[in-house]
C-alpha positions as CSV (number, residue, x, y, z in Angstrom):
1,X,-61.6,66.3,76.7
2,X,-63.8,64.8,74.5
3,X,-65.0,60.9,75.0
4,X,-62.1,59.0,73.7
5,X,-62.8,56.1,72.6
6,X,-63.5,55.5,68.7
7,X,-67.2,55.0,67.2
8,X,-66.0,54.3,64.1
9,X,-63.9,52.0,62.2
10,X,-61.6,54.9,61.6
11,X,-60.0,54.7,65.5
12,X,-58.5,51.2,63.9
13,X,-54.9,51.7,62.7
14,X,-52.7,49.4,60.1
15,X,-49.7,47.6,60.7
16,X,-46.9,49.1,58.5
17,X,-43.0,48.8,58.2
18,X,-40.3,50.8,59.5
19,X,-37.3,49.0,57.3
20,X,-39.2,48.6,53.9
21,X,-38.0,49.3,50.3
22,X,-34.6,48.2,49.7
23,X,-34.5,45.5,52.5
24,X,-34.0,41.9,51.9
25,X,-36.4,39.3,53.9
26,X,-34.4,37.2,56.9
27,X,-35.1,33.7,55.6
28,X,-34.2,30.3,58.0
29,X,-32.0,27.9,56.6
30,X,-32.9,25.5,54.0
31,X,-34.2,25.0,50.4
32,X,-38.0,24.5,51.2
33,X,-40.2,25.9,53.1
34,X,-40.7,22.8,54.7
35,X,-36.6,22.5,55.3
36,X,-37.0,25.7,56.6
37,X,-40.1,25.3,59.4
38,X,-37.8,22.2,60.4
39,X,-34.8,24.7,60.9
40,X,-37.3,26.6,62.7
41,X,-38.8,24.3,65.3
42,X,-35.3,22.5,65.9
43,X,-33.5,25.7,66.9
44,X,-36.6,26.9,69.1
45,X,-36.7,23.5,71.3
46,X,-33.3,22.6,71.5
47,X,-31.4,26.3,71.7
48,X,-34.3,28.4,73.5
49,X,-35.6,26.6,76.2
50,X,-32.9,25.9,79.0
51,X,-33.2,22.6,81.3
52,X,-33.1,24.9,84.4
53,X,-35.0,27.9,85.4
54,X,-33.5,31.1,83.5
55,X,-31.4,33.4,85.6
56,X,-33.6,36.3,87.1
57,X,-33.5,39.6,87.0
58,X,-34.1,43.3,89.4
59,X,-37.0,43.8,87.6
60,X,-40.5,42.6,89.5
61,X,-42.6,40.1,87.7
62,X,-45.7,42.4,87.5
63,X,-44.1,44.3,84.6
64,X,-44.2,41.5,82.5
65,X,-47.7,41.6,82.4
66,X,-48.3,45.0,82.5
67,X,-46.1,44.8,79.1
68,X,-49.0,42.4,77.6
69,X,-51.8,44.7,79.0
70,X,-50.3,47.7,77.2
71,X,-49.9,45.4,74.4
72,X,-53.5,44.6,74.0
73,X,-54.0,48.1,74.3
74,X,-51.9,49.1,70.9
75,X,-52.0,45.8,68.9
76,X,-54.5,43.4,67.7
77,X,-53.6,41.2,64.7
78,X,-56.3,38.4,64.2
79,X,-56.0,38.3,60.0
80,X,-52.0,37.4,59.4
81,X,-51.1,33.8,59.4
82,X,-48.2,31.9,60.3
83,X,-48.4,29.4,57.5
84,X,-48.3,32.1,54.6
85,X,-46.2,35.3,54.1
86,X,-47.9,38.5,54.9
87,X,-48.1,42.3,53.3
88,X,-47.9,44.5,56.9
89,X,-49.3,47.0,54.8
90,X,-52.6,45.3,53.5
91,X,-52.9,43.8,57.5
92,X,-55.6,45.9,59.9
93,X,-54.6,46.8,63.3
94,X,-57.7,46.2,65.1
95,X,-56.8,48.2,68.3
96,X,-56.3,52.2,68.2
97,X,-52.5,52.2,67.6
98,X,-53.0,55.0,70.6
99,X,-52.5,54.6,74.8
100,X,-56.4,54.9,75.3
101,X,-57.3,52.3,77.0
102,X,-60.2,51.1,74.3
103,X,-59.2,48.0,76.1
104,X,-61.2,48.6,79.5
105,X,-63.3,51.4,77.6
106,X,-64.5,49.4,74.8
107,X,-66.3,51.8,72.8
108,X,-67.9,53.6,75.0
109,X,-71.0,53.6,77.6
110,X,-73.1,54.1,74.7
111,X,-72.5,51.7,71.8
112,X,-71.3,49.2,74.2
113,X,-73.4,49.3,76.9
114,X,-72.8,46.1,78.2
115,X,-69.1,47.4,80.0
116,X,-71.0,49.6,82.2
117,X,-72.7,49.2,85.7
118,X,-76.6,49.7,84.9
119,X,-77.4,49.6,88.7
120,X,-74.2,51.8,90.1
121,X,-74.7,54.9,88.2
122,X,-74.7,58.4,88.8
123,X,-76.7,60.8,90.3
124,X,-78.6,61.6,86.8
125,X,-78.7,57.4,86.0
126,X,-75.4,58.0,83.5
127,X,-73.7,54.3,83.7
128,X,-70.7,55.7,83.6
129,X,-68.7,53.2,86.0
130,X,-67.1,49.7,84.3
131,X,-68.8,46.6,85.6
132,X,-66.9,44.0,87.4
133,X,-67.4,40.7,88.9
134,X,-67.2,38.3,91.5
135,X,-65.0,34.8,91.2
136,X,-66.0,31.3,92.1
137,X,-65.7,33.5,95.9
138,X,-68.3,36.4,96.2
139,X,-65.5,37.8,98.4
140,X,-62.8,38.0,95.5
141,X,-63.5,40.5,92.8
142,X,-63.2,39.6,89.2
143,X,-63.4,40.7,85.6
144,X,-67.4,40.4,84.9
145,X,-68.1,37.5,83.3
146,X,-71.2,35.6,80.9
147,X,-72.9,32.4,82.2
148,X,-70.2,30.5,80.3
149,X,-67.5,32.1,82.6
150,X,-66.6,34.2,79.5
151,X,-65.0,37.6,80.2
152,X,-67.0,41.0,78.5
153,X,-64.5,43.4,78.7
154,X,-62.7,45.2,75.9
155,X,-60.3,42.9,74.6
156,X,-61.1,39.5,75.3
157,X,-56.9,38.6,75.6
158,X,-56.7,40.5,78.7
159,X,-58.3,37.0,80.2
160,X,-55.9,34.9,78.4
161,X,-54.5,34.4,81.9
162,X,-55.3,35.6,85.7
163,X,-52.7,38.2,86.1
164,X,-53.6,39.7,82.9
165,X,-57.2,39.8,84.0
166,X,-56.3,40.7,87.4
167,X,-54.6,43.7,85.9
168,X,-57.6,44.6,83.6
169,X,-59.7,44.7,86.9
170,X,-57.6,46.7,88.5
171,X,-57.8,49.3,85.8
172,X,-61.5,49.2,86.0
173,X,-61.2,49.7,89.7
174,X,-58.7,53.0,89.6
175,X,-61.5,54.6,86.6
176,X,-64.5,53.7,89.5
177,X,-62.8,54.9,92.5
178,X,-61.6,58.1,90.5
179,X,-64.8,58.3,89.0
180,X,-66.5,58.1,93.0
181,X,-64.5,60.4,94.1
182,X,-65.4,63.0,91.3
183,X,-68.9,62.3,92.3
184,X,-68.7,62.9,96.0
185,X,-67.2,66.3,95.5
186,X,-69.7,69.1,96.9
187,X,-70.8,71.5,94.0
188,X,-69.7,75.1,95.0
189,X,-72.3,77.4,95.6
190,X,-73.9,78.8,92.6
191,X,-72.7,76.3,90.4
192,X,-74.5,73.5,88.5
193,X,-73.6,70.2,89.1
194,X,-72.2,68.8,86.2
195,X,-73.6,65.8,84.4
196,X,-73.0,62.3,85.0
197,X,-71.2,62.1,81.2
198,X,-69.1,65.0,81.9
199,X,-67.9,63.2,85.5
200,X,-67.4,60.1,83.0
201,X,-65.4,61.8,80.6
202,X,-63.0,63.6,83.5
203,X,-62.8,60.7,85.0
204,X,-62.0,58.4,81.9
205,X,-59.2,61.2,80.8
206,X,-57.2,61.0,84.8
207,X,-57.3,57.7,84.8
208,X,-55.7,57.3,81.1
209,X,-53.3,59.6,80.8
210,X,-52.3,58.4,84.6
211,X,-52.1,55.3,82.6
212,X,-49.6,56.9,80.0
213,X,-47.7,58.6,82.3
214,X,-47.1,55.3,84.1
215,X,-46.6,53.4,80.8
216,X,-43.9,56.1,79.5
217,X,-42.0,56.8,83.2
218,X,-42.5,53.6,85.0
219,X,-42.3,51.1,82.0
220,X,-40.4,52.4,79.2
221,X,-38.0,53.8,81.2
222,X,-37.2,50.0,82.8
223,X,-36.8,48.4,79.6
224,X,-35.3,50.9,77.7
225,X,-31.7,51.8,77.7
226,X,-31.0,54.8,79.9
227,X,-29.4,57.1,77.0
228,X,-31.9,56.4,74.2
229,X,-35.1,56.7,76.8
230,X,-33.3,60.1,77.4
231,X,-33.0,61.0,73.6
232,X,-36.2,59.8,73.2
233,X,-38.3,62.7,74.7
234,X,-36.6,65.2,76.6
235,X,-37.3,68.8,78.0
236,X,-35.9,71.8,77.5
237,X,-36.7,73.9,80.3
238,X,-35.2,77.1,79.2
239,X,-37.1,77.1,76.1
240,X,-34.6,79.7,74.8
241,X,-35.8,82.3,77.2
242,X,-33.6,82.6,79.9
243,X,-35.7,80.7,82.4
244,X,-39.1,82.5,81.2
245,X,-42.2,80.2,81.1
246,X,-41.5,79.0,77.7
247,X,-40.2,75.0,77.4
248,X,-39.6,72.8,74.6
249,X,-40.6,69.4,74.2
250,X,-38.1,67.3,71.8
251,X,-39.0,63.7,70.2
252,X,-35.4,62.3,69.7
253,X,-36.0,59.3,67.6
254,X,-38.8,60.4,64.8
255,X,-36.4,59.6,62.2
256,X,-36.4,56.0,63.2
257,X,-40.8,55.6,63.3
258,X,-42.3,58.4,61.1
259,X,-45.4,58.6,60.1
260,X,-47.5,61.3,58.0
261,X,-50.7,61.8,59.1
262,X,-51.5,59.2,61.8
263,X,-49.6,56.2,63.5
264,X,-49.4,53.0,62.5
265,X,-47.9,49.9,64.0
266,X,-44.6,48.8,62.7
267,X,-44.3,44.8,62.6
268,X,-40.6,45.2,63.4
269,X,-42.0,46.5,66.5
270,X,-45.5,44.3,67.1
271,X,-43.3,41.0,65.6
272,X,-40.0,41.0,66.7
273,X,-38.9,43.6,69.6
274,X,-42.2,44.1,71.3
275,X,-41.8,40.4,72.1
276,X,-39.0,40.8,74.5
277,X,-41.2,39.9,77.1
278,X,-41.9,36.1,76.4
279,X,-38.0,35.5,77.9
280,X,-39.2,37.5,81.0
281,X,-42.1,34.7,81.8
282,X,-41.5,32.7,85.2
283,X,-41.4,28.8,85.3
284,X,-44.2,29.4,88.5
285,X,-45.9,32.6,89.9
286,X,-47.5,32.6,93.7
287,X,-50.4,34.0,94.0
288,X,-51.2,35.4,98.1
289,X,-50.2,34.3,101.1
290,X,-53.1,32.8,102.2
291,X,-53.2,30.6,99.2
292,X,-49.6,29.4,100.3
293,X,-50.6,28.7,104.1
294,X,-53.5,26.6,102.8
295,X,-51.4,24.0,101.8
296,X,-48.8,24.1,104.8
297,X,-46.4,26.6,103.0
298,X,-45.5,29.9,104.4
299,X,-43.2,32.5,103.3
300,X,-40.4,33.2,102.8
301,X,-40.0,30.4,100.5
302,X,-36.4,29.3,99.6
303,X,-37.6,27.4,96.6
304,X,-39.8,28.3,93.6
305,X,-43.7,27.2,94.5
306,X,-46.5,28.3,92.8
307,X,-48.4,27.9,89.2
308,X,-47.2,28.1,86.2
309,X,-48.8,30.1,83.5
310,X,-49.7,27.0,80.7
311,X,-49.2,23.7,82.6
312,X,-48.3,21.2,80.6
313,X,-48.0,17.2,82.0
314,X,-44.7,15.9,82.1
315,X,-43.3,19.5,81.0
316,X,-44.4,22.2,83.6
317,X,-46.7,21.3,86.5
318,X,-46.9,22.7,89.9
319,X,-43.6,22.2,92.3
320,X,-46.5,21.4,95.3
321,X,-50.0,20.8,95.1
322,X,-52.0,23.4,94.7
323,X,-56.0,23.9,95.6
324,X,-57.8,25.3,92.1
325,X,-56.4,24.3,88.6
326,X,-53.0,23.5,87.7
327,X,-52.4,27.3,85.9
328,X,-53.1,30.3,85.6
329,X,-54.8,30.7,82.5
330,X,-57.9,32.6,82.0
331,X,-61.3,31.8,80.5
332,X,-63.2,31.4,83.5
333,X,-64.2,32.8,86.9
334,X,-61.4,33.4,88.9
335,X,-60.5,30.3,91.2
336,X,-61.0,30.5,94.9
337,X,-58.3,32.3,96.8
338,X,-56.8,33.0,93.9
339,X,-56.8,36.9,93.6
340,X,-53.2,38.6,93.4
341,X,-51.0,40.0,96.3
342,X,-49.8,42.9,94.7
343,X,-46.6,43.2,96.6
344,X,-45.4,39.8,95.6
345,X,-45.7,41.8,91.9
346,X,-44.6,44.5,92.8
347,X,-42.0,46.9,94.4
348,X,-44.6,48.4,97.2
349,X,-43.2,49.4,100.7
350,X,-44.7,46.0,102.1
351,X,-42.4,44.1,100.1
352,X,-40.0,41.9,101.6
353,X,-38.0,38.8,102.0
354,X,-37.9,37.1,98.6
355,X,-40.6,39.8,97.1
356,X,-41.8,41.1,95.1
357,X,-40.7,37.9,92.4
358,X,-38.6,38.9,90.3
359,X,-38.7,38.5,86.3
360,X,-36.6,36.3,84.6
361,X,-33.9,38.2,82.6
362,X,-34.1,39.1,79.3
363,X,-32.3,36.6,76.8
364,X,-32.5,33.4,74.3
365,X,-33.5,31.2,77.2
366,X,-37.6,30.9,77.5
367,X,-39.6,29.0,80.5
368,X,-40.8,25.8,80.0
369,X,-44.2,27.2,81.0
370,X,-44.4,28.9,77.2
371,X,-42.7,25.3,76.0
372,X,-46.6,24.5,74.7
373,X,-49.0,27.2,74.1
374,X,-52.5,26.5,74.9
375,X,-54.1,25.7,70.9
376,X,-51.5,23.6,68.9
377,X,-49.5,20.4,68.9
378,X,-47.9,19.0,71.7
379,X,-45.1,20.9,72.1
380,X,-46.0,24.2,70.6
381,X,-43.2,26.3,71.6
382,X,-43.4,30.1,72.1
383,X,-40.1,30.4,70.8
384,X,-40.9,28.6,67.4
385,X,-44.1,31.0,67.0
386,X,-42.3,33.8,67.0
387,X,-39.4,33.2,64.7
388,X,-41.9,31.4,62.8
389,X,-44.4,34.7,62.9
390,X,-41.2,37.0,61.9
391,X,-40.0,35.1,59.2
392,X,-43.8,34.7,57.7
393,X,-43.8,38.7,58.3
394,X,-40.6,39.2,56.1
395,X,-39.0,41.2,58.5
396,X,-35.4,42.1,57.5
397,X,-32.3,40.6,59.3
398,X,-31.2,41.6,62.4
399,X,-28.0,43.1,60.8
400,X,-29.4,45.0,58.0
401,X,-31.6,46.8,60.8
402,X,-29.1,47.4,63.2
403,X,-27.5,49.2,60.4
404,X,-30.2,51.4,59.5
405,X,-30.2,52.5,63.0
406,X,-26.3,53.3,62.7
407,X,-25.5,50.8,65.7
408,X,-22.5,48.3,65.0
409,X,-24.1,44.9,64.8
410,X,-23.3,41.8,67.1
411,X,-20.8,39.8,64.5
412,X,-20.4,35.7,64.1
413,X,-24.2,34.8,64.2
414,X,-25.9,31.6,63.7
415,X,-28.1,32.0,60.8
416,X,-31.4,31.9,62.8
417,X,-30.1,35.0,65.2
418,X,-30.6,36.9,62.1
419,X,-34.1,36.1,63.6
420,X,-35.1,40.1,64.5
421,X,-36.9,38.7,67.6
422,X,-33.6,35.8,68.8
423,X,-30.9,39.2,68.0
424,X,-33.0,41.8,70.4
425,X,-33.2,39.0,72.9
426,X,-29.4,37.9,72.3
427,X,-28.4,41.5,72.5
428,X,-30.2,42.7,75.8
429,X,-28.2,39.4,77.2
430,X,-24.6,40.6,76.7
431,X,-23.2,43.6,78.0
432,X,-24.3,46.4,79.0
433,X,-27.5,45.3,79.3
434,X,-27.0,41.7,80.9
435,X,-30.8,40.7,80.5
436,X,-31.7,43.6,82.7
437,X,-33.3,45.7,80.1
438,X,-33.2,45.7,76.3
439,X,-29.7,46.7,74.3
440,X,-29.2,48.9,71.7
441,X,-31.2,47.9,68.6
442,X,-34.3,46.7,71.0
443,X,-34.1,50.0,73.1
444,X,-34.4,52.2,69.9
445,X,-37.3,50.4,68.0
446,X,-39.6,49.9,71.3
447,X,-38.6,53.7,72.6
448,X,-39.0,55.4,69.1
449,X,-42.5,53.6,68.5
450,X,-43.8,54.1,72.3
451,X,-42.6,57.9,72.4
452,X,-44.0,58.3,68.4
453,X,-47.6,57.1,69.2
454,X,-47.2,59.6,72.0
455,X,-46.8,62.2,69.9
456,X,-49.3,60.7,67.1
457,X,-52.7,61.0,70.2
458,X,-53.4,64.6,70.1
459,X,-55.2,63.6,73.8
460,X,-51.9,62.3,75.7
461,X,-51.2,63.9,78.3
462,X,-47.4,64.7,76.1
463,X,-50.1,67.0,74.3
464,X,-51.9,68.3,76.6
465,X,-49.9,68.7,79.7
466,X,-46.2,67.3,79.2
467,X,-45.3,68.3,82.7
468,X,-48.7,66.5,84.2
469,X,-48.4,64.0,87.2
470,X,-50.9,62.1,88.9
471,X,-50.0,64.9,91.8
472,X,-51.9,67.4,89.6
473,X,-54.9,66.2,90.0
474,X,-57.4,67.5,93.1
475,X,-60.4,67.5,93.9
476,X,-61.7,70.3,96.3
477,X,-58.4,71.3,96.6
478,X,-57.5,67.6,98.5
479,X,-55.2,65.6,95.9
480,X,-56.9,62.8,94.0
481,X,-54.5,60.2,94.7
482,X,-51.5,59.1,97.5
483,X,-47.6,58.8,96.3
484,X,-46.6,55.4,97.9
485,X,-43.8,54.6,95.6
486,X,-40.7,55.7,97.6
487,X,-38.1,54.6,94.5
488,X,-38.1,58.4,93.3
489,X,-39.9,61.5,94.9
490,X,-40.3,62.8,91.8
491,X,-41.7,59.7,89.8
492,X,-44.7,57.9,90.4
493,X,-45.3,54.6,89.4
494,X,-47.6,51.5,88.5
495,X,-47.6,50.6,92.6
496,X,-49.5,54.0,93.1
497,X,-52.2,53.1,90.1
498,X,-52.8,49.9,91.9
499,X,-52.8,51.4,95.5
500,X,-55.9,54.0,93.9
501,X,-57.8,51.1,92.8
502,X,-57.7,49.3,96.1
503,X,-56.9,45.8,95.3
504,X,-55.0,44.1,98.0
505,X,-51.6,44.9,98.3
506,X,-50.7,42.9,101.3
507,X,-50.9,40.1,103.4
508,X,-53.2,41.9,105.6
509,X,-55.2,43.0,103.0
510,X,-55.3,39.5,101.0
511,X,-56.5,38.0,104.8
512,X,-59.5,41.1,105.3
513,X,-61.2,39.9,101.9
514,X,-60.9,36.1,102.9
515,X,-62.2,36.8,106.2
């Protein structure tokens, strides 16, 4: 597999549409546009953002955030504005619209040297593992950092805050350990060992497409409606041969994201549906058990207690005081005792009790820890960005789409539900769905664009391999990595990722590295 990751400006995609010519613009109410950011902000504050905490849901609280890691991974719009209307189509995607993690890769070893371990290299001095840190603990491990506490990784988002970056390390932790392991394997006799590059590249290409797999099979497949996750790739395993060795592979939903030559990224996608996952955000996350204990709390805990992602005085502090700073946003060295335990985020076999935290369901209610975003005036509400940010991108109304897509539209709206981003969040909160995954006009757009840039990466492992699994991989004839998901014999999921990277998963293994 060749090095993937771009050394050009040509990896960068463009932002496009996938309801263009012949739609009419969603516009908020009033005359002006100043009527109309006043319709806006008054509709986000006093309709989206309940008094209470919003209802949860089954789905573990890590996903959210693995949502915004994949996210960073496909998306990057630093040109459009909020205060101005924007042409998708003259905007520049500056991510590869492509599951490649260029986010943890960066470039490359080569034109971005400063990723990669200069002292842990391989046997022929190729830096081919990613560098990581220490906190404000040389016991915790941490993105690496500048001497201004800045994070030099691919994507500088992935510190916006500490599960984000907690997640970044932990994919820089499964490409070393993989990348060891490839290492340590004895060269059969009469064979040359093979370079440090080439146990780079093998590595780099297990650890994505593992990556994909998991994004596709663990991911998708929770937020996505069962019947249009099914339509959206499927196997044939006849193949039209009676049960020979041929197989088809069938991309159900290319009529809804189509592209010519190479993918773009569809604002109705990047804008509106993609942003499901702001309604899934907790009022407070906990962090470890031992970070619990050190202020006389031990689980299980009845009541919410933890940190909230953006505190804001008065609006969202911490339910019990809490060693470190008030939140969990990034731009700095991790705080003491503050690494993850990954089976409070997820569904592991040590889970238990009132874990792993659960995500809050998916509907018009936000947390009041997104009430003000880090930035901008006091409040700055998620929800007001975001209508704000759809309206700005001339994205059509919720109706007209869901029309396209030949599904019967929700009927009496408020005018602002036309919103594209309020009607997938109002939609995944009545039935079927019921704020447990995404209904029908949310399921199509995010399925059709995930499965269609898929199919755009000639590299996937859809390409390459459809029927890989992590299981595939071996390495002396022992396999690579350990199943410890238990959900689905057949499935693996983002608990075995993490488990290959080592972080700690329990309470035993949060008290080993504070010992």
């Amino acid at each position: 597999m060749p090095l993937n990751v771009p050394h050009s400006r040509s990896h960068e995609g463009r932002f496009g549409r996938l309801f263009g010519r012949g739609f009419t613009p969603w516009s908020p109410p009033g005359a002006t546009d100043a009527e109309k950011e006043a319709a806006i902000r008054t509709f986000a504050i006093d309709e989206m953002f309940a008094d209470g905490a919003p209802p949860d849901s089954a789905t573990p609280v890590g996903y959210t955030y693995l949502g915004q890691f994949i996210d960073h991974d496909i998306t990057f719009d630093p040109q459009s504005s909020l205060t101005r209307h924007n042409d998708p189509d003259g905007l520049q995607n500056f991510r590869s619209p492509r599951f490649d993690l260029d986010s943890l890769y960066g470039r490359g070893p080569d034109d971005q040297p400063y990723l990669y371990d200069h002292v842990r290299v391989l046997p022929d001095g190729f830096p081919g593992f990613l560098k990581v840190g220490t906190g404000e603990s040389p016991k915790e491990p941490d993105v690496q950092r500048n001497a201004d506490g800045i994070a030099l990784i691919g994507d500088p988002r992935n510190d916006e805050n500490r599960i984000v970056s907690q997640l970044q390390l932990a994919f820089a932790l499964a490409h070393n350990s993989t990348l060891q392991k490839l290492a340590d394997a004895p060269v059969p006799a009469g064979e040359i060992a093979p370079t440090g590059r080439k146990l780079f590249l093998e590595a780099q290409r297990i650890t994505v497409w593992f990556y994909q797999y998991v994004v596709w099979n663990d991911f998708v497949s929770r937020i996505v409606d069962d019947k249009v996750f099914a339509k959206a790739i499927s196997f044939d395993e006849d193949g039209g041969d009676a049960g020979g060795p041929f197989y088809s592979v069938t991309y159900g939903l290319e009529d809804v994201y189509d592209w010519s030559e190479n993918p773009f990224m569809p604002v109705e996608f990047s804008v509106a549906a993609y942003r499901f996952g702001h309604s899934m955000i907790r009022a407070e996350y906990q962090l470890n058990i031992e970070l619990q204990r050190s202020v006389g709390v031990s689980p299980p805990i009845g009541t919410q207690f933890g940190k909230p992602i953006f505190a804001t005085p008065g609006v969202t502090q911490p339910s019990v005081p809490v060693p470190g700073p008030p939140d969990l946003r990034g731009g700095s060295p991790l705080p003491d005792r503050h690494s993850l335990q990954w089976d409070w985020y997820f569904d592991f076999p040590s889970s238990g009790g009132p874990f792993p935290q659960r995500a809050h369901k998916i509907d018009t209610h936000l947390s009041k820890s997104v009430f003000t975003i880090p930035g901008g005036p006091t409040p700055n509400p998620l929800a007001e960005l975001n209508i704000r940010r759809g309206w700005r991108m001339e994205l059509p109304s919720a109706t007209d789409v869901a029309h396209a897509l030949h599904i019967r539209p929700i009927e009496n709206l408020d005018p602002m539900e036309e919103s594209l981003w309020v009607y997938i969040l109002k939609e995944a909160s009545e039935a079927p769905a019921d704020g447990e995954h995404l209904g029908a006009v949310g399921s199509t757009i995010v399925a059709a664009v995930f499965s269609g840039l898929l199919r755009g990466d000639a590299f996937s492992y859809l390409n390459r391999d459809p029927h890989w699994t992590p299981a595939k991989e071996k390495v002396g004839g022992v396999a690579l990595f350990e199943k410890i998901s238990t959900a689905d014999p057949e499935k693996w999921e983002i608990t075995d990722l993490l488990a290959a990277a080592g972080v700690p998963v329990d309470g035993q293994a949060i008290a080993d590295l504070f010992a």
